[in-house]
N, C-alpha and C positions, 0 to 999 in steps of 0.2 A: 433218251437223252439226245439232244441236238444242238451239235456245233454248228458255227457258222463264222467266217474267215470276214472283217471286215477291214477297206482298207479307207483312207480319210487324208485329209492335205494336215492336221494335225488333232491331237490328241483329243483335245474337247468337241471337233465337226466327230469322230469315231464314237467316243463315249453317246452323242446324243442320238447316234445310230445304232447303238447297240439296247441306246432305250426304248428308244420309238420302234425297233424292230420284236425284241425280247424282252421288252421291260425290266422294271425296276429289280426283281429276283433274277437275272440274268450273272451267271461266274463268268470274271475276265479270265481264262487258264492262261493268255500268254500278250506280249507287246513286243514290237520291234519295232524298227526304223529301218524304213526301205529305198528305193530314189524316188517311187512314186508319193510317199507320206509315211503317214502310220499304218503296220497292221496290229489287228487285234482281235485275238481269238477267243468268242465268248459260246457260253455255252447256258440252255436252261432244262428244265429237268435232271437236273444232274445226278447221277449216279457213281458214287465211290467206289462200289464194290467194281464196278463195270471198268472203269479208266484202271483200277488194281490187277485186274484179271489182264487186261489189254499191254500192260506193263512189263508182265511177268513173265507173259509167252512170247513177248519179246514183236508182238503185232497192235503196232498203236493206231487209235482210231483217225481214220482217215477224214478229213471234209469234203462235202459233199462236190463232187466235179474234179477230183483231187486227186492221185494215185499216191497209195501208201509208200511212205517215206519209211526208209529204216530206221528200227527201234534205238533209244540210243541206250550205251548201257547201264545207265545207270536212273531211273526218274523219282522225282523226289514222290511222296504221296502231296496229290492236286487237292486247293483247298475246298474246304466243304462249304454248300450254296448258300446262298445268301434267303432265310427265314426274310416272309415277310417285314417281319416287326424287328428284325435285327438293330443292334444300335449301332451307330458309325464306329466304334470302336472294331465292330466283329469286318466291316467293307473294309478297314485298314488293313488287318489283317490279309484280307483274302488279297487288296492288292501288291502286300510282303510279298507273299508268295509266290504270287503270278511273275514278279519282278526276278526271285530266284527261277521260277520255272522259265522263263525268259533269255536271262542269263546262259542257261546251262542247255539252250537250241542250240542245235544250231543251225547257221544260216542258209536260204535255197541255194540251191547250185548254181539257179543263173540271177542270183541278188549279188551285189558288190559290196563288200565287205564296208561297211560303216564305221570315220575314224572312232566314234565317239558306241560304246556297247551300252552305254547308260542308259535306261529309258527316262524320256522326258517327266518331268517334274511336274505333271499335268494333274490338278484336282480331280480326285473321285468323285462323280457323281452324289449329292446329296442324297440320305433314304428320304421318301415324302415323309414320312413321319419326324423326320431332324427337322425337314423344312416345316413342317405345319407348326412344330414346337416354336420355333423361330419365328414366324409369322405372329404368333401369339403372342408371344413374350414381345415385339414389338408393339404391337395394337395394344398390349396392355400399358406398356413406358409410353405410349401418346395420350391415354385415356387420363393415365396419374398425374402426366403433365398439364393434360387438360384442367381435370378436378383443381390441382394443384393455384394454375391460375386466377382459375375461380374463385376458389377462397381466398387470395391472396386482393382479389379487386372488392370480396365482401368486407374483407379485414380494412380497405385500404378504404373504402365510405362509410363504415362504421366509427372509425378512428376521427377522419376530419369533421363528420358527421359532430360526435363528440365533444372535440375541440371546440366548432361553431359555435356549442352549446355553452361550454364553460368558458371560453376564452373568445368573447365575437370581434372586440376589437385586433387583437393581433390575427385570427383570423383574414380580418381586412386587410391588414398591412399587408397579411401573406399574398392574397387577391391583387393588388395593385402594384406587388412584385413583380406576379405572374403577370401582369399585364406590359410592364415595362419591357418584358422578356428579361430578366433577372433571372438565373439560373437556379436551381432548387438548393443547392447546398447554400449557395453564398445568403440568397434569402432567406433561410433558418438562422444562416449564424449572423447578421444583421436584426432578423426579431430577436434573438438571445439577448441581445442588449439592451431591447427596449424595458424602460421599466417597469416594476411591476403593477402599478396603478398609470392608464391612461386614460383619458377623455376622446371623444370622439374626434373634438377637433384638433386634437394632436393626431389620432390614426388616420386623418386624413392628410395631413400635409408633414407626417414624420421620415416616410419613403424618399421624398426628393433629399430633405435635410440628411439621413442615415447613409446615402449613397453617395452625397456630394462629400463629407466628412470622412466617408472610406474612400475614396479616392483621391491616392496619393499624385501628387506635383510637385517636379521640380524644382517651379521655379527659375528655372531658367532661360532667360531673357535672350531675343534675336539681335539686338544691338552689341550684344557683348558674348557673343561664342567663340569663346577663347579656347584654344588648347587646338588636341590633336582627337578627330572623332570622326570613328568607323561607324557606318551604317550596316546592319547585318540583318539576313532577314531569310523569308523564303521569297522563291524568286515571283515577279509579278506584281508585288505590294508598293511599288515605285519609290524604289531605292533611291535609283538615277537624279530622278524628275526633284524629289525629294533635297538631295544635296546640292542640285541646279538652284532650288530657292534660297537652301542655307546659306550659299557661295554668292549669291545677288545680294543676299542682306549683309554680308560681310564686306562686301566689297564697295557699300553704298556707306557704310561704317568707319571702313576700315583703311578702303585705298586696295588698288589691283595689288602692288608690292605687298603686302600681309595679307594674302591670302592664296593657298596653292589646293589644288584636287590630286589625290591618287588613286590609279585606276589597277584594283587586283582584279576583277572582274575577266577573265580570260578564257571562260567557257561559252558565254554565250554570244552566236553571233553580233556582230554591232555595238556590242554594250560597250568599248572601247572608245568607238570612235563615237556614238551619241556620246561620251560625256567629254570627249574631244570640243565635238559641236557646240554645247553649251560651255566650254571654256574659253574658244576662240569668242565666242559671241560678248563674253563677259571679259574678255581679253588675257585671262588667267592662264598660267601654264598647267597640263595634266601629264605628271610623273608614273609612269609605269612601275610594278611593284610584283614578280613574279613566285615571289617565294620571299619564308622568312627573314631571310639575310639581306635580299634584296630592299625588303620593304625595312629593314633597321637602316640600311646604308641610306634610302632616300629620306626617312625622319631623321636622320644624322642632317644632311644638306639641307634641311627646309626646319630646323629647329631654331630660328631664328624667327617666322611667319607668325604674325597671330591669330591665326585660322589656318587651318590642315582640314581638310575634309577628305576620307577614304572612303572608295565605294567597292563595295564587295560582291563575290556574286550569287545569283539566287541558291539559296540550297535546300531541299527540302530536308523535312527529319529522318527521314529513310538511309537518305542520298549518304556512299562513302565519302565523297569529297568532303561533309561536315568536317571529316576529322582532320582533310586538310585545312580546314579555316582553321580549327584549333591548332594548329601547327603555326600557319601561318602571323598569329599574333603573339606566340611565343616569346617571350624575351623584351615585347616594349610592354613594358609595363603603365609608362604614359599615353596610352591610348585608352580612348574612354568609348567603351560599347558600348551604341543604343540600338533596340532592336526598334525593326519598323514593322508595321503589323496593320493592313486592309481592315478598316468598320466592315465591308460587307463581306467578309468570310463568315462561316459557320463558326459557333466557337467552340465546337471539338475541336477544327481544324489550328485555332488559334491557339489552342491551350497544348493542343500536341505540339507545336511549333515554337512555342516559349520552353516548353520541358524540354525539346530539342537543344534548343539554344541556352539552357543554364549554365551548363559549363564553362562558355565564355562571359558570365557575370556579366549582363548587360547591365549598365549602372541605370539606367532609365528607358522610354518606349516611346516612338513616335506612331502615332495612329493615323495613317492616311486614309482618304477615300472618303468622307464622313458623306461626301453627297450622294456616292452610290450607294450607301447602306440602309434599308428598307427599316430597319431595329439595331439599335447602337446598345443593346443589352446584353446581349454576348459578348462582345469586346468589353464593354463596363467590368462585367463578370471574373471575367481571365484577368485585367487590371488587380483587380481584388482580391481574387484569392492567391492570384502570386505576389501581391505587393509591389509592384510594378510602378515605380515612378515616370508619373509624365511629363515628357518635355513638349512636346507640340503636338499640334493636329493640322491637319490640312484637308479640305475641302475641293480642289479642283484642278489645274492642269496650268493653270497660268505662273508662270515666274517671274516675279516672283510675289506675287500678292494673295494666291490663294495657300498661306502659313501661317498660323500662330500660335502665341504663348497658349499652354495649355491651363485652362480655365475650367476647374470642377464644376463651378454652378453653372456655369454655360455649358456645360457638355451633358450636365443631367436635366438642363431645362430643354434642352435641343431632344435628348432621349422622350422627356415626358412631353414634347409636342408632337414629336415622329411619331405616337402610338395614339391612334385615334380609335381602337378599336374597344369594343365593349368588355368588360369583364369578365374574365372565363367562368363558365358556368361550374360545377359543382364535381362533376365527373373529370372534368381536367383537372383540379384542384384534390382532388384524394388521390388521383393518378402520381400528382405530384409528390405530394405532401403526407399520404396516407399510412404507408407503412414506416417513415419515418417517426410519425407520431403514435404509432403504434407503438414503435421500439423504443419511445422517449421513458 
């Protein structure tokens, strides 16, 4: 048998010394904590009868460089070696033990007593065979995810494959969805409705008609924006810029005297004093509005105005401040949410950003940006499947002419000019569409 005294800055540098030195059938017999690190006393060939005899005569085996320490009196029996092919359950074991045999050391004479007798909470080495088990059982869950995909992409060109076959027109439709960049859900439940007998030259020109028809508007007109209305949104979508036009047309309407700006916006630098700027510039005054009470007290003084315009500040869906905007509009019940929402965002990002914003019941959605957005079929998309009424669009940075009334067929004939690209081939189309029709 052969011990050997290892000492390590902590537990896991020791453990991989005791493997690299003695390998994986190597007994830990003991662990402490010293000033220098860990030690730990392993041993291989081990022998039970040997450490029992050495116990008993009261002459315990010394390590190597070492001089024999007095026996103490009492030693538990040391645990038995660790078999090649042992399971981790028998290594736990043997580290019990070592943890008692540990325990009941005691400390050198010139080591300084340590507050803490605990031995550290350090993983036992794995046996290779747990790890090889482990390895396997991985490379198998990649392999069945692999298969798993596979058949899921044969399922998913078999399926539209099929459809093509039985159904070629609504096929099409689906095609000139995908094209418009129409999202896959809204696009299934948009052909749901088509009827059951078409012509071809309805499945060519049903897409713009089906998408203009779902796309709900307000209706509401820039000469006549009466009332009291927040702009809410996530930040960056051009709030500001936004309410800068609504308050131009108001006041080219209305007269400076009917119409006032209030600024909740108190996070982000400048946003204050930019709609400052654009008030001074339009001659208007901007009411600061710090909290709920605040912002009831200054619609109390300005419920006289026929235009109120409030600007709020960016927030994203994550962001805890959301829940102080819901706070914040607490108790006026006459204010009317409309969320504002960037054409050229992504529309996960858009549709996370509406889900965000339900809460405060945006009565309708303004859609900025329309000239930076490369596909206006995402935003269409999130309109649609939340129901989302529109009130305007805006296109560019000028105040106040780049605004207007929101217009369905001019917003899906602008979509179907913006998309000059060819029709997605077959593989993007089952990608899409595949396994839903599978599961139709």
């Amino acid at each position: 048998m052969k011990i050997k005294r290892f000492v390590a800055a902590d537990m896991r540098q020791a453990m991989r010394e005791v493997r690299e030195e003695q390998g994986p059938e190597a007994v830990i017999l003991s662990t402490r904590r010293l000033d220098e690190g860990i030690e730990v006393i392993a041993a291989i060939d081990y022998d039970e009868s040997l450490v029992r005899e050495a116990a008993r005569h009261g002459a315990p085996l010394a390590l190597p460089g070492e001089p024999v320490a007095a026996a103490p009196a009492e030693m538990p029996p040391p645990p038995a070696p660790l078999p090649a092919a042992a399971p981790a359950a028998t290594s736990a074991t043997a580290k019990a033990v070592a943890k008692k045999i540990a325990a009941r050391t005691p400390p050198a004479p010139d080591a300084a007593p340590s507050p803490s007798a605990a031995v550290p909470a350090e993983p036992v080495p794995m046996h290779p065979l747990m790890e090889r088990a482990m390895q396997d059982t991985a490379r198998m869950r990649a392999e069945l995810a692999s298969m798993r995909e596979m058949l899921e992409v044969q399922l998913s060109s078999l399926a539209w494959n099929d459809m093509e076959r039985r159904q070629p027109l609504r096929a099409r439709v689906l095609r000139e969805m995908t094209r418009l960049g129409i999202e896959p859900d809204v696009a299934r439940q948009l052909v749901s409705a088509l009827p059951a007998q078409i012509n071809a030259e309805q499945a060519r020109y049903l897409p713009l008609g089906m998408l203009s028809r779902s796309l709900a508007v307000s209706g509401r007109n820039l000469s006549d924006d009466q009332g009291v209305t927040a702009l809410i949104g996530p930040t960056g979508v051009g709030k500001t810029t936004t309410i800068a036009k609504l308050a131009a047309r108001a006041v080219l309407h209305r007269g400076v005297e009917q119409v006032a700006l209030v600024s909740t916006d108190h996070y982000r630098i400048g946003a204050a004093a930019q709609l400052e700027h654009y008030g001074r510039l339009l001659g208007i005054r901007v009411y600061p509005a710090y909290d709920a009470q605040s912002l009831r007290k200054v619609l109390e003084l300005l419920r006289d105005r026929h235009t109120v315009l409030i600007d709020t500040a960016g927030v994203a869906g994550g962001d805890p401040r959301l829940a102080q905007q819901l706070e914040l509009f607490s108790g006026t019940g006459e204010v009317r949410a409309s969320l504002v929402l960037a054409a050229n965002t992504q529309s996960r990002s858009l549709d996370e950003a509406v889900r965000a914003y339900l809460p405060l019941k945006p009565a309708a959605c303004i859609l900025t940006k329309l000239d930076e957005a490369p596909s206006l079929g995402g935003a269409l998309s999130v309109l649609i499947r939340h129901r989302l009424p529109l009130d305007y669009t805006t296109d560019g940075q000028r105040v106040p002419e780049d605004i207007a009334m929101a217009d369905a067929r001019v917003l899906v004939c602008r979509t179907a000019q913006a998309q000059k690209n060819q029709l997605p081939d077959d593989e993007q189309m089952a990608e899409r569409f595949g396994l839903a029709v599978a599961g139709a």
